[in-house]
PDB file of N, H, CA, C and O in Angstrom:
ATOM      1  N   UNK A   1       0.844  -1.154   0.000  1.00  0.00           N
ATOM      2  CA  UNK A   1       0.000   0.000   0.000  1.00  0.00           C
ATOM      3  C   UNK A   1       0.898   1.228   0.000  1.00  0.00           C
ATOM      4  O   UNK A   1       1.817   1.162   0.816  1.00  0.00           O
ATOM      5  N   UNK A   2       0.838   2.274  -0.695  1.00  0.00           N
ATOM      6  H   UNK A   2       0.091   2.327  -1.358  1.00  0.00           H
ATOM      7  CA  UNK A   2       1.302   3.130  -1.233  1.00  0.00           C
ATOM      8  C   UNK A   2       0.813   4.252  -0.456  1.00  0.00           C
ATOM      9  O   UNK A   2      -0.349   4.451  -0.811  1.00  0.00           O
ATOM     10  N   UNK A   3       1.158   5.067   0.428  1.00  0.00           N
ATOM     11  H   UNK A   3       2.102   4.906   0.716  1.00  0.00           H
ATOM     12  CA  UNK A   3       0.991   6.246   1.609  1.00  0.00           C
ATOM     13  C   UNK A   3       1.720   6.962   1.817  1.00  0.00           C
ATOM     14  O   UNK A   3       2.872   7.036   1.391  1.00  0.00           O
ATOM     15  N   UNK A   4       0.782   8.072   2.997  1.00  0.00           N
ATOM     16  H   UNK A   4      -0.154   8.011   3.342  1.00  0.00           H
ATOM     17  CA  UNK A   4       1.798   9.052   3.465  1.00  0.00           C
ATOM     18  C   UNK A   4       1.547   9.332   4.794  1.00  0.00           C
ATOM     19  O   UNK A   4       0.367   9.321   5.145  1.00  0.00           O
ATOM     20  N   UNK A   5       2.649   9.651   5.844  1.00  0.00           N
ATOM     21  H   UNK A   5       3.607   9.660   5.559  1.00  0.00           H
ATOM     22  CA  UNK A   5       2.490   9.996   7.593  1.00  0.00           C
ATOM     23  C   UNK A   5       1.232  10.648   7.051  1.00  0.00           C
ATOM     24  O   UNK A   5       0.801  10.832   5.913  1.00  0.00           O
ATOM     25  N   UNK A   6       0.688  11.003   8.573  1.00  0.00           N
ATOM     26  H   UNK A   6       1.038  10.854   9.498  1.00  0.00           H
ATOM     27  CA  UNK A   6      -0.529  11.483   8.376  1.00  0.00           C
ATOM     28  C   UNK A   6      -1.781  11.605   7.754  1.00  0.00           C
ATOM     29  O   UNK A   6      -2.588  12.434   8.174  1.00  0.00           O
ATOM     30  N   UNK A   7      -2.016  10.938   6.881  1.00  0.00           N
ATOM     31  H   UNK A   7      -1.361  10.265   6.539  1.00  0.00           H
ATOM     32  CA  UNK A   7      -2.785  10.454   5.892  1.00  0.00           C
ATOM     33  C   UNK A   7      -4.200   9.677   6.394  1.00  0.00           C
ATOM     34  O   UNK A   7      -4.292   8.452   6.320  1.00  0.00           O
ATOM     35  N   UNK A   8      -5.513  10.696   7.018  1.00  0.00           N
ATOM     36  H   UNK A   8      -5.438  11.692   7.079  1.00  0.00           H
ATOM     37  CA  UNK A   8      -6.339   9.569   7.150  1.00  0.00           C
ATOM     38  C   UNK A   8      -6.639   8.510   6.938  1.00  0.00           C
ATOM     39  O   UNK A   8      -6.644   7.549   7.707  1.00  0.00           O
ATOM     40  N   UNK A   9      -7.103   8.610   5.181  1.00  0.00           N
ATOM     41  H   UNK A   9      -7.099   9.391   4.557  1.00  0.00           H
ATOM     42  CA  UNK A   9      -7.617   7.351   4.411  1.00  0.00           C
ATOM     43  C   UNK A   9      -6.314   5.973   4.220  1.00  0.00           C
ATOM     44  O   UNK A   9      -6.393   4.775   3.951  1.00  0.00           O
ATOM     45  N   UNK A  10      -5.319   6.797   4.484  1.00  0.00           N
ATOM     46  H   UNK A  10      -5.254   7.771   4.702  1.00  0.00           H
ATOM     47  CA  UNK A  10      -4.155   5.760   4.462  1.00  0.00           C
ATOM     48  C   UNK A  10      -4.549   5.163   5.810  1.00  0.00           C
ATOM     49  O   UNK A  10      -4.711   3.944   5.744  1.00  0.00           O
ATOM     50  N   UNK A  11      -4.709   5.599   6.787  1.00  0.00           N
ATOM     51  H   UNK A  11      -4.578   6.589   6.840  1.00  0.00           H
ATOM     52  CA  UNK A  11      -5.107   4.931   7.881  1.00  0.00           C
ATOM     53  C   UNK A  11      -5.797   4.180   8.310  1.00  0.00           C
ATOM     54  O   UNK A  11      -5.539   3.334   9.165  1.00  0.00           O
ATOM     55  N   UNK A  12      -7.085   4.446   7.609  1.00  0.00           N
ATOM     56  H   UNK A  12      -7.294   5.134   6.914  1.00  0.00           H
ATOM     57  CA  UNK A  12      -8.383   4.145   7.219  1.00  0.00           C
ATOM     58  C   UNK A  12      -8.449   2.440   6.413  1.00  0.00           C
ATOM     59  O   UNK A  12      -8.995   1.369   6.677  1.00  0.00           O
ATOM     60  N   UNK A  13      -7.618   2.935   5.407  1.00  0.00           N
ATOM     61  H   UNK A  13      -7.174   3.805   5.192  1.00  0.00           H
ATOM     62  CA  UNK A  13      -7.359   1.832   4.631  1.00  0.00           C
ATOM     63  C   UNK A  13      -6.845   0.412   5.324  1.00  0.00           C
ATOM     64  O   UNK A  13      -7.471  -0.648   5.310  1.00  0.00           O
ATOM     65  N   UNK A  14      -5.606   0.643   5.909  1.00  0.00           N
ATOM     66  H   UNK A  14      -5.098   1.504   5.921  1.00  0.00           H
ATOM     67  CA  UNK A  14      -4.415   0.070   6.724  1.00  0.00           C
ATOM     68  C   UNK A  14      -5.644  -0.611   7.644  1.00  0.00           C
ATOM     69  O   UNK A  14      -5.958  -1.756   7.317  1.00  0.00           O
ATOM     70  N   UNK A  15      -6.380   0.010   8.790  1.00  0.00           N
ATOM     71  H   UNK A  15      -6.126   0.940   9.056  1.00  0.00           H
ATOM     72  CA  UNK A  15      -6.872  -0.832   9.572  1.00  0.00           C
ATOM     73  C   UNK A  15      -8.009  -1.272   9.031  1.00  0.00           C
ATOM     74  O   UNK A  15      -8.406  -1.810  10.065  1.00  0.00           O
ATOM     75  N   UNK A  16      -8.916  -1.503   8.215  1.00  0.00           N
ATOM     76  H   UNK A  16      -8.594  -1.067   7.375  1.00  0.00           H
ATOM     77  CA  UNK A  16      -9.792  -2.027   7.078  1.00  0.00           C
ATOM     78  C   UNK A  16      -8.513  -3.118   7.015  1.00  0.00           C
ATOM     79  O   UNK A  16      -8.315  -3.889   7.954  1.00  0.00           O
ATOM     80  N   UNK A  17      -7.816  -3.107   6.029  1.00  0.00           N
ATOM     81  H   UNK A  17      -7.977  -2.481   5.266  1.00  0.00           H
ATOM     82  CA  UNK A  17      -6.981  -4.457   5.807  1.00  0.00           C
ATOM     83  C   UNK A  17      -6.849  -5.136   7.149  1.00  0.00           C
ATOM     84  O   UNK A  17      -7.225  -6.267   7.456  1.00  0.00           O
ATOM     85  N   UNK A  18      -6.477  -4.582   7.602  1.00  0.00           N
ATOM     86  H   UNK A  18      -6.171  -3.663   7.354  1.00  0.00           H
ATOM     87  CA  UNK A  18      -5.989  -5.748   9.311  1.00  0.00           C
ATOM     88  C   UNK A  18      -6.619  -6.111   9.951  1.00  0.00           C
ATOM     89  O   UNK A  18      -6.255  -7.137  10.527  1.00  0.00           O
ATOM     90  N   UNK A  19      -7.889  -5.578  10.271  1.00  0.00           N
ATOM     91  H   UNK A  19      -8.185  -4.745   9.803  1.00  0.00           H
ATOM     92  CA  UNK A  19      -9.519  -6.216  10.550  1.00  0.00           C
ATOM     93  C   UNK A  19      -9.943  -7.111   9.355  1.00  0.00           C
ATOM     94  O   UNK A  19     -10.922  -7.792   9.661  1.00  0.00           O
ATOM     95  N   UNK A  20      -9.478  -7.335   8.003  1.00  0.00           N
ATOM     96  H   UNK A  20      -8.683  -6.782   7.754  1.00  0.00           H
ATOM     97  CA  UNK A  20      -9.928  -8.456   7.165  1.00  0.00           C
ATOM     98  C   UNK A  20      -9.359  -9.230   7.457  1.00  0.00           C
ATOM     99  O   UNK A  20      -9.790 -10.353   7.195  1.00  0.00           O
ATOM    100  N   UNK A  21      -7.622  -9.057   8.410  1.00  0.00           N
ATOM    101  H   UNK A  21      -7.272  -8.144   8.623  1.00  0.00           H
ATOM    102  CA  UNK A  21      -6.564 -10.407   7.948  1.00  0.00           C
ATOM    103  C   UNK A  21      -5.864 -10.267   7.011  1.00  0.00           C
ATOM    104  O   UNK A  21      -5.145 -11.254   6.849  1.00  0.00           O
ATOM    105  N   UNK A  22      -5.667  -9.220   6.032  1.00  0.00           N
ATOM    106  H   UNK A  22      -6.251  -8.419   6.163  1.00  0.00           H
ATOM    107  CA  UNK A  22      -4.729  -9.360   4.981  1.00  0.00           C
ATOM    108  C   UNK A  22      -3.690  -8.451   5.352  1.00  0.00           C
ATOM    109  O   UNK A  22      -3.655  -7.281   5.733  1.00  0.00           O
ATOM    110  N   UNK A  23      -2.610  -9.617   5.055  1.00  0.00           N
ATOM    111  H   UNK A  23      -2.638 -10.568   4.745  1.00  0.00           H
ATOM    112  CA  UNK A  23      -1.139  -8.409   4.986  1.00  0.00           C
ATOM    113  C   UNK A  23      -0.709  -7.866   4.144  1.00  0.00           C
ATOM    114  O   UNK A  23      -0.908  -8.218   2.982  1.00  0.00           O
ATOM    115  N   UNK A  24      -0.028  -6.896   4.456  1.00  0.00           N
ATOM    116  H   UNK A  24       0.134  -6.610   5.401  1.00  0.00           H
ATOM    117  CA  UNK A  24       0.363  -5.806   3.233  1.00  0.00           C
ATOM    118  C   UNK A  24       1.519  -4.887   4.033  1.00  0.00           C
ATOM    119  O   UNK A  24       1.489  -4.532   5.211  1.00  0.00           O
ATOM    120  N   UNK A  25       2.462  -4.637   3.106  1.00  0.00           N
ATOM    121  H   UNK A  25       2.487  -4.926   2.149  1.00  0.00           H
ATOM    122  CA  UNK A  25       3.399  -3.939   2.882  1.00  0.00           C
ATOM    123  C   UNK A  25       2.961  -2.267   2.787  1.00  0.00           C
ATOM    124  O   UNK A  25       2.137  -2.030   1.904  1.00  0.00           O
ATOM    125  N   UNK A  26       3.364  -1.249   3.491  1.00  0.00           N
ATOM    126  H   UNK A  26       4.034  -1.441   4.208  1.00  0.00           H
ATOM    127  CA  UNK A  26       3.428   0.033   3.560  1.00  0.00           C
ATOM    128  C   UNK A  26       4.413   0.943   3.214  1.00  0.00           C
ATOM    129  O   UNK A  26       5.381   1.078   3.962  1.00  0.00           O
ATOM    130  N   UNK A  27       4.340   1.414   2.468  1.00  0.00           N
ATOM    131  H   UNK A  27       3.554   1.304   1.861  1.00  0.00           H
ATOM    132  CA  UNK A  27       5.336   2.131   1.490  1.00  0.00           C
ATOM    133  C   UNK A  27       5.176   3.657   1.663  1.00  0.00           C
ATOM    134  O   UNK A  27       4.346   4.227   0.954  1.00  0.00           O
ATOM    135  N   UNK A  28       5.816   4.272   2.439  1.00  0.00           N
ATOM    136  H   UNK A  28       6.491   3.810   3.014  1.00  0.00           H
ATOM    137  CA  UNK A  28       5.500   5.821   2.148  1.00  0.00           C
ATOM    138  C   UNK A  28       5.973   6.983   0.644  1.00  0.00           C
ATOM    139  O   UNK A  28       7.073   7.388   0.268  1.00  0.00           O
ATOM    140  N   UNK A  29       5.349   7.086   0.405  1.00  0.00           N
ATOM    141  H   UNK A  29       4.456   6.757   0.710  1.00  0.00           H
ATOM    142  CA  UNK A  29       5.546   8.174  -0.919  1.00  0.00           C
ATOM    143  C   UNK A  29       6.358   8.909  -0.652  1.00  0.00           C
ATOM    144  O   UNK A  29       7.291   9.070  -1.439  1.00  0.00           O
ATOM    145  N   UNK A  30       6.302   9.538   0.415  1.00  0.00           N
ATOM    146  H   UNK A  30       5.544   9.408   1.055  1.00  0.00           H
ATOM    147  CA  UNK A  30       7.289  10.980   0.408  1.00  0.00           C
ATOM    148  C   UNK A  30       8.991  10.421   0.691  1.00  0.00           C
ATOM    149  O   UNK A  30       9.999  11.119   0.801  1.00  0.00           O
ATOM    150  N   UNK A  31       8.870   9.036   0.752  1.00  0.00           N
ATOM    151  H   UNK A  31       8.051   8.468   0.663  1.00  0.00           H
ATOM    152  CA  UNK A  31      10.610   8.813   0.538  1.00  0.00           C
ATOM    153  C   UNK A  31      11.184   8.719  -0.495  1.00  0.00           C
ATOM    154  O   UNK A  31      12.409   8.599  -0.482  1.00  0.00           O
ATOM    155  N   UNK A  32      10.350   8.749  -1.904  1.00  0.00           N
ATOM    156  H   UNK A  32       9.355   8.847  -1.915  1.00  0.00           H
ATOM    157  CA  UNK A  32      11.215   8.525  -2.836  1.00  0.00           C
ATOM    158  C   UNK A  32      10.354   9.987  -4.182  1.00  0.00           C
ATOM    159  O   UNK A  32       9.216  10.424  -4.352  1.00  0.00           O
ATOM    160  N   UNK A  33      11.501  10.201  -4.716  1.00  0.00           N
ATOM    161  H   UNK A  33      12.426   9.847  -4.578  1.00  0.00           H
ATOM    162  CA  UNK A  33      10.489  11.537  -5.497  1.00  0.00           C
ATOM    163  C   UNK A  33       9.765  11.248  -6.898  1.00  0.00           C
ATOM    164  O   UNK A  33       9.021  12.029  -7.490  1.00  0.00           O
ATOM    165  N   UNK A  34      10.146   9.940  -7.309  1.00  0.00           N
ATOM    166  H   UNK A  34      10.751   9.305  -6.828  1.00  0.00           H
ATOM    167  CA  UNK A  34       9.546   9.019  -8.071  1.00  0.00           C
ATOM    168  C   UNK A  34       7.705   8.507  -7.839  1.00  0.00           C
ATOM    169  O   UNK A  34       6.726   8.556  -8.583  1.00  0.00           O
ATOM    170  N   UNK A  35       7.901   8.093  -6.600  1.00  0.00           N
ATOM    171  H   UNK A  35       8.696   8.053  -5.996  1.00  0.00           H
ATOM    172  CA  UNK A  35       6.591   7.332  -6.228  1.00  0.00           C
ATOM    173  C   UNK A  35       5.498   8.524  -5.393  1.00  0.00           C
ATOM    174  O   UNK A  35       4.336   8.310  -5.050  1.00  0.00           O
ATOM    175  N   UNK A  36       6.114   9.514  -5.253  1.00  0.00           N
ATOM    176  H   UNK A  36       7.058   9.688  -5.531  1.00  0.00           H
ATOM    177  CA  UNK A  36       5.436  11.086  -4.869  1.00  0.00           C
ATOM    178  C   UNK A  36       5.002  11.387  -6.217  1.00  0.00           C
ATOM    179  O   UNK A  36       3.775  11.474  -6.263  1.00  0.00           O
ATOM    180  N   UNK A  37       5.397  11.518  -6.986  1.00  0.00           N
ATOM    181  H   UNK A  37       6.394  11.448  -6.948  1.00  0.00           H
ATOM    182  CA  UNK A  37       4.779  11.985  -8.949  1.00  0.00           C
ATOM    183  C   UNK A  37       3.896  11.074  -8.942  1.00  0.00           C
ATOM    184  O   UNK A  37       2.759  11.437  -9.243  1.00  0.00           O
ATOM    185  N   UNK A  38       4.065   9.953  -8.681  1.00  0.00           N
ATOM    186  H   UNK A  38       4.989   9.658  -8.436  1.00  0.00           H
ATOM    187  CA  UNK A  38       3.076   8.675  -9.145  1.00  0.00           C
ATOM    188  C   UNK A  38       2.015   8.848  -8.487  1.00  0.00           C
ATOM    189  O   UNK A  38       0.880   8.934  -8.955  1.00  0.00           O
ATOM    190  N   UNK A  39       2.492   8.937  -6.807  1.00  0.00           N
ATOM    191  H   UNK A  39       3.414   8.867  -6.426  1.00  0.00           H
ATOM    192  CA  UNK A  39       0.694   8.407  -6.052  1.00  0.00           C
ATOM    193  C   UNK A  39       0.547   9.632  -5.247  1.00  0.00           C
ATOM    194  O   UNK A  39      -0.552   9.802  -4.719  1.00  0.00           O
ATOM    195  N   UNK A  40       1.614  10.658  -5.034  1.00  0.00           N
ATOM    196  H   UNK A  40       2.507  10.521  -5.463  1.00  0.00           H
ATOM    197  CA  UNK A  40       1.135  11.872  -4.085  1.00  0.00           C
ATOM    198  C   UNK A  40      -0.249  12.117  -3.721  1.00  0.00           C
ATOM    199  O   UNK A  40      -0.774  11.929  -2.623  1.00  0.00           O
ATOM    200  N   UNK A  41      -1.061  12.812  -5.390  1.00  0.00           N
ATOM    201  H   UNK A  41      -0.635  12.964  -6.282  1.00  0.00           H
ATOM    202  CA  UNK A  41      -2.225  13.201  -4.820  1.00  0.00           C
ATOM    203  C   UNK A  41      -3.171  11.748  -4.576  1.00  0.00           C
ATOM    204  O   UNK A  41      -4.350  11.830  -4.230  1.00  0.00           O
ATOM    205  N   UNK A  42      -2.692  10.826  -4.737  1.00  0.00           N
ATOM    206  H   UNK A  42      -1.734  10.759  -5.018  1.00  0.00           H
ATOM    207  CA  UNK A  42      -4.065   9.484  -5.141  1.00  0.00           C
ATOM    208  C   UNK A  42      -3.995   8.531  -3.627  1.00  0.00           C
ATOM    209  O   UNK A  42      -4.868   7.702  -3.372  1.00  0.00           O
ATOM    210  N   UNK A  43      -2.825   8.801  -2.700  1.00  0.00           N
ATOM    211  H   UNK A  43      -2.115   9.475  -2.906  1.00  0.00           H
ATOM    212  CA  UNK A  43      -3.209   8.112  -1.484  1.00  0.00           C
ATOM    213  C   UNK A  43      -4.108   7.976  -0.925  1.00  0.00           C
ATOM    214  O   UNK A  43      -4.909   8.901  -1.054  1.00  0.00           O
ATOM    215  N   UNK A  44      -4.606   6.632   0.146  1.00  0.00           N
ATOM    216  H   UNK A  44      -3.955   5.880   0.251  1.00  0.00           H
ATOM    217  CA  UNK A  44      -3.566   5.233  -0.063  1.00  0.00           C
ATOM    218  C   UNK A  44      -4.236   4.862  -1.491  1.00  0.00           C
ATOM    219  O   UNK A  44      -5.375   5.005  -1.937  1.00  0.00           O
ATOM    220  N   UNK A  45      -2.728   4.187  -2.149  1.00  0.00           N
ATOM    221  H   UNK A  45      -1.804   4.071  -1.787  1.00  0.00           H
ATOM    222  CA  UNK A  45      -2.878   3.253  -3.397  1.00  0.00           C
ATOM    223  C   UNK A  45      -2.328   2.026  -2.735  1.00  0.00           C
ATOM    224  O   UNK A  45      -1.358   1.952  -1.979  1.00  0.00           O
ATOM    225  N   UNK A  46      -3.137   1.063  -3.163  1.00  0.00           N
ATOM    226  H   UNK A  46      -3.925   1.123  -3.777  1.00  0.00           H
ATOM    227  CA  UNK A  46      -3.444  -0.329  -2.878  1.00  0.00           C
ATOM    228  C   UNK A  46      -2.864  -1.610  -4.098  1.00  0.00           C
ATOM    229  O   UNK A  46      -3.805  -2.052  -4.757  1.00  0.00           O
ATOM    230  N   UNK A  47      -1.817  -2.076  -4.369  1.00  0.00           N
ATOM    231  H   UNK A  47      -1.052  -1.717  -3.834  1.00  0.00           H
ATOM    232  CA  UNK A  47      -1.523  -2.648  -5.585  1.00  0.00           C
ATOM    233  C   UNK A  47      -1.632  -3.798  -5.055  1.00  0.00           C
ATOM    234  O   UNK A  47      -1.015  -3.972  -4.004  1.00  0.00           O
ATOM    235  N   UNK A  48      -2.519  -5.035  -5.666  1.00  0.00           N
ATOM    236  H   UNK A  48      -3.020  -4.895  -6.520  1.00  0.00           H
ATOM    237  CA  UNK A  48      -2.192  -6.269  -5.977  1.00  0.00           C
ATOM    238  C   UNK A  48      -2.766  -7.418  -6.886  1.00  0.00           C
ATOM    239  O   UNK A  48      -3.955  -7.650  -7.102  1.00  0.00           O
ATOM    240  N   UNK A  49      -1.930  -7.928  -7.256  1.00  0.00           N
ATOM    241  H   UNK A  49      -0.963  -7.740  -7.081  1.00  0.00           H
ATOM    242  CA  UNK A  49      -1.924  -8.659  -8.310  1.00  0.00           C
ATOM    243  C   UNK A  49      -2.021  -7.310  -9.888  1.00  0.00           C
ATOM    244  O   UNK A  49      -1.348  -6.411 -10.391  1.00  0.00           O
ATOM    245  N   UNK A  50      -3.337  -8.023 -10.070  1.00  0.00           N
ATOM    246  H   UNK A  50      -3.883  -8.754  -9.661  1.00  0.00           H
ATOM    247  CA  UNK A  50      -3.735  -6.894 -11.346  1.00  0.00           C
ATOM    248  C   UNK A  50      -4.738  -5.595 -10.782  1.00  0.00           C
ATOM    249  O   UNK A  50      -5.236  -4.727 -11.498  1.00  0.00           O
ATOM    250  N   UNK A  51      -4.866  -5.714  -9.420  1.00  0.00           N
ATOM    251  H   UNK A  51      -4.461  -6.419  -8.837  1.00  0.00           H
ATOM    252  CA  UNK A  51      -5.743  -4.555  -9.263  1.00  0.00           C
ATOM    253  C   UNK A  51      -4.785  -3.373  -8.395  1.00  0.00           C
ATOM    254  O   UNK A  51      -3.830  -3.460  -7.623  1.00  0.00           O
ATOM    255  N   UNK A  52      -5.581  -2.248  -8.962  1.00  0.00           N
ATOM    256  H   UNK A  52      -6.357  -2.178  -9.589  1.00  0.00           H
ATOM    257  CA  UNK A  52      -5.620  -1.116  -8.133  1.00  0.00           C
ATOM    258  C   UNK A  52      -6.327  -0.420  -7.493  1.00  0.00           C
ATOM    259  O   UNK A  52      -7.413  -0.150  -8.006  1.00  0.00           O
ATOM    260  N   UNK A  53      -6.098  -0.002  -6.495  1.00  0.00           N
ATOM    261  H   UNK A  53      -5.216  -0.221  -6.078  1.00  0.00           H
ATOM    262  CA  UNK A  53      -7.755   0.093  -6.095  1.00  0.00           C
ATOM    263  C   UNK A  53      -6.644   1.520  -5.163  1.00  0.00           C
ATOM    264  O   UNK A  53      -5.440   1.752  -5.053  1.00  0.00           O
ATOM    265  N   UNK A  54      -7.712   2.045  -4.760  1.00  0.00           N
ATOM    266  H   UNK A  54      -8.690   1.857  -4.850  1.00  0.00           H
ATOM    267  CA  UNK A  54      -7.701   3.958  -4.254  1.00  0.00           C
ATOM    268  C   UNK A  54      -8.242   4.411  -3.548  1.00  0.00           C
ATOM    269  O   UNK A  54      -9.395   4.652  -3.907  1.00  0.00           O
ATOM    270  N   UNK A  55      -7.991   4.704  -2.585  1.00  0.00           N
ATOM    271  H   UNK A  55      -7.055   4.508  -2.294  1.00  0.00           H
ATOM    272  CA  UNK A  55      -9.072   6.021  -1.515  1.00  0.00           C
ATOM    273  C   UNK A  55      -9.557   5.228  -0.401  1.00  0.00           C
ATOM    274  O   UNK A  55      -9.282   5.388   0.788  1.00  0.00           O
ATOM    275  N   UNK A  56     -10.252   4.422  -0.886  1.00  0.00           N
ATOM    276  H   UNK A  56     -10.475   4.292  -1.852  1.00  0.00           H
ATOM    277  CA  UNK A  56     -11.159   3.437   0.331  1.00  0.00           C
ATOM    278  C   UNK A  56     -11.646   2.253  -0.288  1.00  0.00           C
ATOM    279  O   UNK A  56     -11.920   2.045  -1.470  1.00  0.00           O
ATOM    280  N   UNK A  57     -11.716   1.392   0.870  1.00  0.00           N
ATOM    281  H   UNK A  57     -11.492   1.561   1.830  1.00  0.00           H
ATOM    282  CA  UNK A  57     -11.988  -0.223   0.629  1.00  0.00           C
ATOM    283  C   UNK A  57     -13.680  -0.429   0.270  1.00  0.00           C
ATOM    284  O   UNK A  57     -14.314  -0.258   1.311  1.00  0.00           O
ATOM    285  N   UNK A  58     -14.029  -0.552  -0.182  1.00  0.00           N
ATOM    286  H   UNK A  58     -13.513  -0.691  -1.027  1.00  0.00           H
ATOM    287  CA  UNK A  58     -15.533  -0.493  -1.065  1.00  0.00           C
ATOM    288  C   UNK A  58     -15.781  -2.134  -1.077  1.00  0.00           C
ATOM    289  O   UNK A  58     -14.809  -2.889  -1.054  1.00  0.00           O
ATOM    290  N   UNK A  59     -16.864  -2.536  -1.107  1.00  0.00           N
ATOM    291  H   UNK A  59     -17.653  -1.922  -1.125  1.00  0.00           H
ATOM    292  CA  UNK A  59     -17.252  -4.077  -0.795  1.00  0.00           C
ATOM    293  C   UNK A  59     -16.295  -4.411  -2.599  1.00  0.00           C
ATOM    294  O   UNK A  59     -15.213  -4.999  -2.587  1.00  0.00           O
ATOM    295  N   UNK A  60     -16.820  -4.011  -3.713  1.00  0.00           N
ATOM    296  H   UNK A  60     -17.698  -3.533  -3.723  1.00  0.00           H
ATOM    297  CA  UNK A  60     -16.747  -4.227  -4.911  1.00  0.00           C
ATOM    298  C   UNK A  60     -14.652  -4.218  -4.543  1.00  0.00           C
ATOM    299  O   UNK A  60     -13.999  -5.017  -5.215  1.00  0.00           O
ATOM    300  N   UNK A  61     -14.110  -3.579  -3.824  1.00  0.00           N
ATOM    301  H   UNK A  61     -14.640  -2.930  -3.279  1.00  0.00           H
ATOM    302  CA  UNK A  61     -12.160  -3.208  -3.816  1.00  0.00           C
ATOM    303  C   UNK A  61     -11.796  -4.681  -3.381  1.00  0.00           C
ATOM    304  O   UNK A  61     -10.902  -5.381  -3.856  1.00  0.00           O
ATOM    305  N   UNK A  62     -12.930  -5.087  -2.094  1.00  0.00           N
ATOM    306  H   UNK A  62     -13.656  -4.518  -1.708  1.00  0.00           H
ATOM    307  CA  UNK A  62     -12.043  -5.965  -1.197  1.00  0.00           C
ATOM    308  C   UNK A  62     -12.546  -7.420  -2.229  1.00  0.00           C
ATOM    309  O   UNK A  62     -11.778  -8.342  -2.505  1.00  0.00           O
ATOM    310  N   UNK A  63     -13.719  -7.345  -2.591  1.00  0.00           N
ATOM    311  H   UNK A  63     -14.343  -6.596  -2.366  1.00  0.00           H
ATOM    312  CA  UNK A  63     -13.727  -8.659  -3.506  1.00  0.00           C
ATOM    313  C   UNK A  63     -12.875  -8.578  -4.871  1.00  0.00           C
ATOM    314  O   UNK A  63     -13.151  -9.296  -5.831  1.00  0.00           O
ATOM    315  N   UNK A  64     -11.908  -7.726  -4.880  1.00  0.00           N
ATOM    316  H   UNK A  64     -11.684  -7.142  -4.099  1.00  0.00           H
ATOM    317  CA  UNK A  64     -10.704  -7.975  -5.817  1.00  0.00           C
ATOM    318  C   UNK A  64      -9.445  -8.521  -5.100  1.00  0.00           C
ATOM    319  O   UNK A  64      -8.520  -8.965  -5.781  1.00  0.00           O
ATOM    320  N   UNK A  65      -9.374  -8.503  -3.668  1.00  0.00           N
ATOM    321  H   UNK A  65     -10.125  -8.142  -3.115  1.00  0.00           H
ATOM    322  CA  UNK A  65      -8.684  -8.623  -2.925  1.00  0.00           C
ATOM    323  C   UNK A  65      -8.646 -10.308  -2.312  1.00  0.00           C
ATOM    324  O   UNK A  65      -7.709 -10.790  -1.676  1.00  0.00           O
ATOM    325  N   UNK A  66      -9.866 -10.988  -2.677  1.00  0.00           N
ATOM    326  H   UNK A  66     -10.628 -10.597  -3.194  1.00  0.00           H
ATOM    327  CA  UNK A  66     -10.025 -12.094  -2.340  1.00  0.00           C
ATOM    328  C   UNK A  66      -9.957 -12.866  -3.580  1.00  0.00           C
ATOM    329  O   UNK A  66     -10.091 -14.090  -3.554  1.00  0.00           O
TER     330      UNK A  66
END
């Protein structure tokens, strides 16, 4: 998951995943100036497999997730 300190919905997101049970990797944006161009304004970004999913966990996000 693709974030930033302070970041509600990154937060939001993060404990949504950990109340499902799924693990995931946390990546902050603002360490690299590459992945700040990419996801700055679009945090949390959520990558896996073939999906992407954005903003918040939506019944339709997490059944991509399963």
């Amino acid at each position: 998951m693709y974030s930033r300190s302070g970041c509600h919905l990154c937060e939001e997101m993060a404990a949504g995943l950990r109340a499902l049970g799924i693990a995931f990797d946390e990546i902050d944006v603002d360490t690299d100036p590459h992945l700040r161009l990419l996801y700055g304004r679009d945090v949390p970004v959520l990558v896996y497999k073939d999906a992407v999913l954005k903003h918040r966990l939506t019944p339709e996000a997490i059944a991509k997730l399963r």
